[in-house]
C-alpha positions in Angstrom: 0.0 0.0 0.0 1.2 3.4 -0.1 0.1 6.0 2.4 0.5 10.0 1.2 2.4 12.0 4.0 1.6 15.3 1.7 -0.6 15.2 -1.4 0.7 18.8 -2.8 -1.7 21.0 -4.5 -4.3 18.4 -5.8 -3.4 15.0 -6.7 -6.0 12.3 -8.0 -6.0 9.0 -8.7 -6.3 8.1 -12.7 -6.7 5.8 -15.8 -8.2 5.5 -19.1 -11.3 7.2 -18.3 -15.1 6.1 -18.5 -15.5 6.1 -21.9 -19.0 5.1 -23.4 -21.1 7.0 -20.7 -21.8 10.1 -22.0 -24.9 9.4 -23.3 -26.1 9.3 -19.3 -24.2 12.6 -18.8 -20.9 11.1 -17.5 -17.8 12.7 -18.5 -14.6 10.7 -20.1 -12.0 12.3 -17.2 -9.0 10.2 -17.2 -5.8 11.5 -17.0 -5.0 14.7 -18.3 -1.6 14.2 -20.3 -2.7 10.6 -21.5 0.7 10.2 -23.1 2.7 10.4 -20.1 0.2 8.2 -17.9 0.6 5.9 -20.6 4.4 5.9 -20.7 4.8 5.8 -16.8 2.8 3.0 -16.7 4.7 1.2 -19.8 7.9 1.4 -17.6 6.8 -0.2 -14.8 5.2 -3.2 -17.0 1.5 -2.3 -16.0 -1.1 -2.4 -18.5 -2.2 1.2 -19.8 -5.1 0.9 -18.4 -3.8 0.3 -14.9 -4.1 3.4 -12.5 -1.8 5.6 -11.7 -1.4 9.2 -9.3 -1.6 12.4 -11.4 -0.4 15.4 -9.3 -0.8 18.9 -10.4 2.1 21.2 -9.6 3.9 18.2 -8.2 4.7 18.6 -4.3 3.6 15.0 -3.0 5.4 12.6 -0.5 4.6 9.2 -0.5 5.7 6.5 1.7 5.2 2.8 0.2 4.4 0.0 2.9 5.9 -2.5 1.2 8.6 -2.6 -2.1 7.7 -1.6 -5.0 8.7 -0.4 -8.7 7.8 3.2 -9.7 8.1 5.2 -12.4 7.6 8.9 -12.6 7.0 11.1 -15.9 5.1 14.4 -17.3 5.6 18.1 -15.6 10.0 17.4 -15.0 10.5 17.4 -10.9 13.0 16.6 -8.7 12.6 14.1 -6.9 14.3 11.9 -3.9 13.5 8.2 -2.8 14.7 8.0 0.7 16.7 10.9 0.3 18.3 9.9 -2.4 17.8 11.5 -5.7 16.8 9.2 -8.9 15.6 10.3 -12.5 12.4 10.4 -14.0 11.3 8.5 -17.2 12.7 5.3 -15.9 11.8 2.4 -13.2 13.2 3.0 -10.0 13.0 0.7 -6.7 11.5 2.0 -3.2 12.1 0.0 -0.8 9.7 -0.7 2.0 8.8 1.9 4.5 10.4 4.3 1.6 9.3 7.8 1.1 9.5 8.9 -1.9 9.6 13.3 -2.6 8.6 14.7 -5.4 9.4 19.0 -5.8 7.4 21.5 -7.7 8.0 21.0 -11.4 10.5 23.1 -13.4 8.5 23.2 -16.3 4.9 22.2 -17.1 2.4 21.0 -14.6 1.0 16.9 -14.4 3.6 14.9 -13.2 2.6 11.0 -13.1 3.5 8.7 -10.6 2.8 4.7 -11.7 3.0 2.1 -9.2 3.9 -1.5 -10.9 0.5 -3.6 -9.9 -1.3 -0.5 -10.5 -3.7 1.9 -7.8 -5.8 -0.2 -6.8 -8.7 1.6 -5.6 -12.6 0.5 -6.3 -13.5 1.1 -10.0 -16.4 2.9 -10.6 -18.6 2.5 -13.9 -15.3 0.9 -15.1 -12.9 3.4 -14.0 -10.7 3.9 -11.2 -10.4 7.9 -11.9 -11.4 10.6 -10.0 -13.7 13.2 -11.9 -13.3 16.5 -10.8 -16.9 17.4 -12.4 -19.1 15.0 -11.9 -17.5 13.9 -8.0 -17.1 10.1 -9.7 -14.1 7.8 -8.7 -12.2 8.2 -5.4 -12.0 11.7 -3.9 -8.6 14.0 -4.1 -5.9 12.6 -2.4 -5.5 14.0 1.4 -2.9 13.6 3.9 -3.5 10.3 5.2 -5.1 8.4 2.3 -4.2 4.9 2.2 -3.7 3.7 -1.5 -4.2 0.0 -2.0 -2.0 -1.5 -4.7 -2.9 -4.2 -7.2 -0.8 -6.7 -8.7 0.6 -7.8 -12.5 2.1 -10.3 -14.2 3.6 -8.4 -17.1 7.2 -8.1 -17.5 9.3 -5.6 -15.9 10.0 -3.2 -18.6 13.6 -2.2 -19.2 13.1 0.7 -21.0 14.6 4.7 -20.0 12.8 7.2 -21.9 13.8 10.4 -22.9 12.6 13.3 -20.0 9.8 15.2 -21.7 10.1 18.8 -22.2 7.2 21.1 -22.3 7.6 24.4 -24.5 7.2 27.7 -22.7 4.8 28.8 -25.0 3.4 26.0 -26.9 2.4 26.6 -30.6 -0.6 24.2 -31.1 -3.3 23.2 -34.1 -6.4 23.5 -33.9 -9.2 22.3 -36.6 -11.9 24.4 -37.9 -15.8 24.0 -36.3 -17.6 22.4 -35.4 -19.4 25.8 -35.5 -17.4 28.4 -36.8 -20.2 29.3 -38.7 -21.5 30.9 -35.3 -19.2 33.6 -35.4 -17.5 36.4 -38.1 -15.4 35.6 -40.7 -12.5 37.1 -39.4 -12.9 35.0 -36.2 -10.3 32.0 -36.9 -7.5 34.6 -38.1 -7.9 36.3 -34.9 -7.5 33.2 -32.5 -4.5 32.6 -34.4 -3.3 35.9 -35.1 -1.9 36.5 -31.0 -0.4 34.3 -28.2 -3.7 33.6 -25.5 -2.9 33.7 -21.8 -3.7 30.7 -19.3 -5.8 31.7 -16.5 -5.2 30.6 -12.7 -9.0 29.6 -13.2 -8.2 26.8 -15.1 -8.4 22.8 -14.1 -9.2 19.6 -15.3 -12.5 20.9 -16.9 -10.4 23.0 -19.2 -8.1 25.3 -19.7 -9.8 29.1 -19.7 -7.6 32.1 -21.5 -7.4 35.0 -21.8 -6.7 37.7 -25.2 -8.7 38.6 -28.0 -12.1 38.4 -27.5 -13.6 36.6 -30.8 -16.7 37.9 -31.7 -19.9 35.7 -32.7 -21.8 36.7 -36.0 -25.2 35.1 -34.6 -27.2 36.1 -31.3 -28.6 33.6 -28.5 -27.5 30.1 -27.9 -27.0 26.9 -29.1 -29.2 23.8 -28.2 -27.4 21.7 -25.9 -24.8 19.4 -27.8 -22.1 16.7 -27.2 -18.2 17.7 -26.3 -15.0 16.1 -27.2 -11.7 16.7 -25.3 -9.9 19.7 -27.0 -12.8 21.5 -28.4 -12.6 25.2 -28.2 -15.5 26.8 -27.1 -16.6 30.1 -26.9 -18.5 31.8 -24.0 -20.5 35.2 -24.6 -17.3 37.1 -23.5 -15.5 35.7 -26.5 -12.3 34.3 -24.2 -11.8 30.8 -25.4 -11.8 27.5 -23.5 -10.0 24.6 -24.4 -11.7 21.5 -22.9 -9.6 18.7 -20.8 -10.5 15.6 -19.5 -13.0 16.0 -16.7 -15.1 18.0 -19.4 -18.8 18.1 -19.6 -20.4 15.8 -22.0 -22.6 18.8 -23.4 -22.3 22.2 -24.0 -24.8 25.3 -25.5 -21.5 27.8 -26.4 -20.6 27.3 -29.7 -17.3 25.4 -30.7 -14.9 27.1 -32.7 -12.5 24.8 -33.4 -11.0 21.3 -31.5 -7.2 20.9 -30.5 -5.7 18.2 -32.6 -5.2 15.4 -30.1 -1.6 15.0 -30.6 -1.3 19.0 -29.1 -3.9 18.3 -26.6 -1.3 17.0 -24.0 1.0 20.5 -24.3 -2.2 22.3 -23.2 -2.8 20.0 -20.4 0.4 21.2 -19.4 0.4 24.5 -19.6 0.5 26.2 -16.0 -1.5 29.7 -15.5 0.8 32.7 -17.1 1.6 30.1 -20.0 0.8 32.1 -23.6 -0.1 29.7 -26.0 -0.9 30.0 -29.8 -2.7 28.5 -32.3 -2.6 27.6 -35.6 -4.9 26.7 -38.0 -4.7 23.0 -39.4 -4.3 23.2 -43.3 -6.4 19.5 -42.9 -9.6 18.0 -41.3 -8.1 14.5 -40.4 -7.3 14.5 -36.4 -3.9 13.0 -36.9 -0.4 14.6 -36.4 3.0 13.6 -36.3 4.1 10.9 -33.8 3.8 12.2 -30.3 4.7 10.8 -26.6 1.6 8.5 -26.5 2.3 7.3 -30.0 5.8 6.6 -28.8 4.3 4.6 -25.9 2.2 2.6 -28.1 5.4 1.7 -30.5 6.7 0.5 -27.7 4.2 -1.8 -26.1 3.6 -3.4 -29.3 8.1 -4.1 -30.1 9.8 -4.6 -26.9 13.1 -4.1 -26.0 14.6 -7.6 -24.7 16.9 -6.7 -21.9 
């Protein structure tokens, strides 16, 4: 088990998500930077569906019960395991009755921590994650919580993987609609024409800036309508939201554009102050070039023998 001595900010437990429920009005959630839960949990030989701690601005202790692997990636901290300092992006043993310290991050803002066995907690509709909106899944961690731990019977992994880094101000792409139509024609060329600001009032729901107002070419509201991870959407103020995990399954503003999911990471990284920018995809198609999660998968699929 593994008890937290300090859970930092907010940490929660998380997975895949609840996919498949939206329909009853359940959000996705899941974790935030899917590619570096995903990789985390590739290093310690869990499955990627197993669950794993996602802390925001890092500042977590942990003390483990009994031995276990670990493997830490996402927002770069430092971090100590019994005093000792080890590197992220790679397994790493805590012994029993180790604590293991992670510091604030020096750049971005989700750091992962993955367990080998997995967090163990009760599922819920399928899903072990906490959801922010709805009050799903386990609660935030406190000071105190006891965290079960499961078991696997994959392989230890034997892989290092390169540190991420996060770009100070992250140029991402974004696709046109679905509703663009909703506002003037200008509207797209001014979203992309300056840098938007990250507000402190952002979260797992989404990430809320602040800039240019865009301004609508229609008045009232949309009928209520489904959501997808990345859209933008567009309050009557104009200031742009870009959707995260823990997103609502329906919305009434109208969506401007969605976040190409290969970006969508980078702006669940992005800490308040962050100025990001987007750019206009020249194609339709959600792909991309090969990201962290892609890199992940390659992995998982062509093993490296030790």
């Amino acid at each position: 088990m593994i008890e937290v001595m300090e859970p930092g900010p907010y940490a929660t437990v998380q997975d895949l998500g609840r996919p498949g429920y939206a329909h009853l009005g359940v959000p996705r959630s899941g974790a935030a930077d899917a590619g570096s839960a995903a990789l985390a949990n590739r290093l310690v030989g869990n499955p990627k569906s197993a669950a794993l701690i996602e802390l925001t601005f890092g500042g977590a202790v942990l003390r483990f019960g009994q031995g276990g692997w670990i493997a830490i990636t996402g927002a770069c901290c430092p971090v100590r395991v019994r005093g000792r300092a080890v590197g992220m992006a790679g397994p790493v043993w805590v012994p029993a009755g180790g604590d293991v310290r992670i510091g604030m991050p020096t750049s971005g803002l989700r750091t992962y921590v993955a367990v080998r066995g997995g967090v163990a907690v009760e599922p819920v509709l399928g899903s072990r994650s906490t959801d922010s909106l709805s009050g799903l899944g386990p609660p935030p961690l406190q000071r105190g919580t006891v965290l079960p731990v499961g078991s696997t019977g994959e392989p230890l992994s034997v892989d290092l993987a390169p540190v991420a880094g996060f770009p100070p101000d992250p140029v991402v792409e974004v696709i046109r609609g679905p509703r663009d139509d909703w506002f003037t024609p200008e509207a797209l060329d001014e979203l992309c024409a300056e840098p938007y600001e990250v507000s402190s009032d952002s979260n797992r729901v989404g990430v809320r800036l602040t800039g240019r107002a865009l301004t609508r070419s229609r008045q009232g509201e949309l009928p209520s309508e489904g959501m997808v991870a990345g859209a933008v959407q567009v309050p009557p103020n104009g200031q742009p939201i870009v959707f995260l995990a823990d997103h609502p399954p329906t919305g009434g503003y109208p969506v401007v554009g969605v976040v190409r999911a290969t970006d969508l990471p980078a702006v669940a990284q992005c800490r308040p102050g962050t100025r990001i920018r987007f750019r206009l995809s020249e194609t339709q198609e959600a792909t991309g070039p090969l990201d962290l999660l892609a890199y992940h998968e390659w992995f998982w699929t062509n093993p490296i023998s030790a």
